[in-house]
N, C-alpha and C positions, 0 to 999 in steps of 0.2 A: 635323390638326397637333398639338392636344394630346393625343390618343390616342400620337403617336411622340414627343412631350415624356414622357409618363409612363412610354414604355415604355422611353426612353432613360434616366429617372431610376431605374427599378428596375434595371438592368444595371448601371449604378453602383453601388446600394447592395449587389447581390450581389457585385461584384467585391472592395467593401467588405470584405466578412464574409470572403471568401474568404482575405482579403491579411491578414485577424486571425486568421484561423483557422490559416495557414500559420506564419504567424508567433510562436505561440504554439507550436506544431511544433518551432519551427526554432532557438527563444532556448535560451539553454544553462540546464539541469538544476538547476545547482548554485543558481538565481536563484528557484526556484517553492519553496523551503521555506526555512525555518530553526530551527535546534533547541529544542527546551523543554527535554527531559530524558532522561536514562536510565534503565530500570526493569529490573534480575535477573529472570527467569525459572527457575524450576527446573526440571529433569530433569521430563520427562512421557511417558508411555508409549503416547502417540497413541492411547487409546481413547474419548475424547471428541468428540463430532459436535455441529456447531452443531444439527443436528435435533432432538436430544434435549434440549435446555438448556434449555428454557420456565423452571427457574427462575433461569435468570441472566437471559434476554430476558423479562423477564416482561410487556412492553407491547406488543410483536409479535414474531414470528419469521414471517420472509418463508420461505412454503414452497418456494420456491425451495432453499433448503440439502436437502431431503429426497432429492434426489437424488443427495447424494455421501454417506448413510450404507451404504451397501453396498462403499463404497471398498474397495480390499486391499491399497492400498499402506501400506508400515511408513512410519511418521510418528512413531517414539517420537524424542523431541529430547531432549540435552544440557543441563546448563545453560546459559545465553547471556543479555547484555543487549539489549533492545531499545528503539531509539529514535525517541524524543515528536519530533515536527515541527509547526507550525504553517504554512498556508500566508503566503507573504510578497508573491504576486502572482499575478494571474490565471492560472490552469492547465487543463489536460485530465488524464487519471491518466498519461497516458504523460508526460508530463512532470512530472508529481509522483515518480513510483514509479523513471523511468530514469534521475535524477540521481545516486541511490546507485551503482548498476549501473554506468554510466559513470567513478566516481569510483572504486570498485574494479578496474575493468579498467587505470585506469593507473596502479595501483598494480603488478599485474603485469609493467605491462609496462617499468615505472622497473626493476625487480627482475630481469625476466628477460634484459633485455637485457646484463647483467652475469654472471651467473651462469644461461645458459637450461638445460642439463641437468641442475645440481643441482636448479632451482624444479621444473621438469616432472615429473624423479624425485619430489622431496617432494611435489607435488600428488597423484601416481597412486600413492602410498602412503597419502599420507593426506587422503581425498576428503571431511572435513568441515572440513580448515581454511580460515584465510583467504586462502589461495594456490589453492586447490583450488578457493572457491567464487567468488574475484575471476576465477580464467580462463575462466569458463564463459561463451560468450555468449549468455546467457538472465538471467532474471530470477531463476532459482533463490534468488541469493545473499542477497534480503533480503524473500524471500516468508518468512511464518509459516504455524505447521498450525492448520488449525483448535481444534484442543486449547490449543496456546495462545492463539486468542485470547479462548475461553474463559476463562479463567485471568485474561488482563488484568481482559479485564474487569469479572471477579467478586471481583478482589485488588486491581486498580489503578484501579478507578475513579476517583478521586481524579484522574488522568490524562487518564481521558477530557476533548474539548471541553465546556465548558458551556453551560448558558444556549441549550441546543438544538442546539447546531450539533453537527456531525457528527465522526465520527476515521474515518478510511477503514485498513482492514489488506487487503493483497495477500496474495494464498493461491494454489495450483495444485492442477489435479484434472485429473488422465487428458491430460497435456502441453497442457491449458489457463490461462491466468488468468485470476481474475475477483477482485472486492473485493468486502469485507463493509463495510461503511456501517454504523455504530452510535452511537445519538441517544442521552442525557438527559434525561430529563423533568425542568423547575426542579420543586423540591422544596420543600415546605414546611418551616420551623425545625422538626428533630426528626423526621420524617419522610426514607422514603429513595426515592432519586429511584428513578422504574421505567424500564428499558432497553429499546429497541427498536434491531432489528440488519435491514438490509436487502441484499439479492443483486443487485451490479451487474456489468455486462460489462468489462472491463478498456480494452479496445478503444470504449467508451464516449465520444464527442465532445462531451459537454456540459462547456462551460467554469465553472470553481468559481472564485468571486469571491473575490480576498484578505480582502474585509470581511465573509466569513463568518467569519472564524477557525476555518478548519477543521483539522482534525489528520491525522498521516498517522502511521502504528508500522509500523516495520520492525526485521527483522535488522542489529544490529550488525553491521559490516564491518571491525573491527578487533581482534575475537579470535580 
């Protein structure tokens, strides 16, 4: 008898998890972040690999990155802003990262519906604007290269999460996603903190607690 008491108490609590985990799935986008800031980026000519940068990660570099220095694809980016988010409620990265995505596609679509052959002409002409990268349905529009996040991180630290907690940056390699995870060491008065940058799956189902204060930097979506 208490052997199917316990075993009816565990089908409960997995239905539990199940019904939070779906539902954290299922809440809309726009609720798992909110903005801190915006920081310029400059023009970079994609020749920077997180493999190579020990001195910007100088507390680890997960050798997981060593696999995408052989890449071939062109990665030289424009200038552009990118923007600071804090999480504001419990997340998985598909719901941290598809709120942007989501928010630019109905941008296109308020747009296209009025004017659809001139937006479609101007997108397939000009395939890095914010017309061009709001239609795509993928994630393209507010992944970063690894080159820049380099850059942030070695310009904008300032930026980064403190006090340990993490800034998560979405990146694509060979028509995959994955995220870069990058920590700060508290730092002594006068002293400078040492950076550690970690290689996670995108498709990753571990839920990130609001009361990490965690950060998220993406591509601007409205230059």
């Amino acid at each position: 008898m208490n052997a199917k008491k316990e075993k009816s108490d565990d089908e409960k609590n997995d239905k539990k998890n199940n019904e939070k985990s779906k539902k954290l799935n299922d809440e809309p986008k726009e609720k798992s972040v909110s903005i801190i800031t915006r920081v310029r980026i400059p023009a970079l000519d994609g020749s920077k690999n997180i493999a190579n940068a020990k001195e910007v990660f100088d507390l680890h570099l997960d050798p997981g990155f060593a696999k995408f220095i052989e890449s071939k694809e062109n990665l030289s980016t424009r200038p552009i802003d990118v923007v600071v988010y804090e999480l504001n409620s419990d997340a998985i990265f598909r719901n941290i990262f598809k709120f942007a995505h989501n928010f630019a596609r109905s941008i296109i679509k308020k747009v296209a519906g009025r004017v659809v052959k001139k937006v479609l002409k101007y997108a397939q002409d000009n395939p890095n604007s914010l017309l061009a990268r709001a239609s795509r349905r993928n994630l393209d529009a507010i992944c970063v290269t690894q080159h820049q996040i380099i850059y942030f991180c070695e310009h904008c630290s300032g930026e980064l999460a403190q006090n340990g907690f993490l800034t998560f940056f979405l990146f694509k390699h060979e028509k995959k996603y994955y995220v870069a995870g990058v920590r700060l060491t508290t730092a002594k008065p006068g002293e400078k903190p040492k950076c550690f940058i970690s290689l996670m799956d995108y498709g990753d189902e571990h839920i990130w607690a609001k009361s990490s204060h965690n950060r998220v930097v993406i591509l601007s979506i409205d230059e």
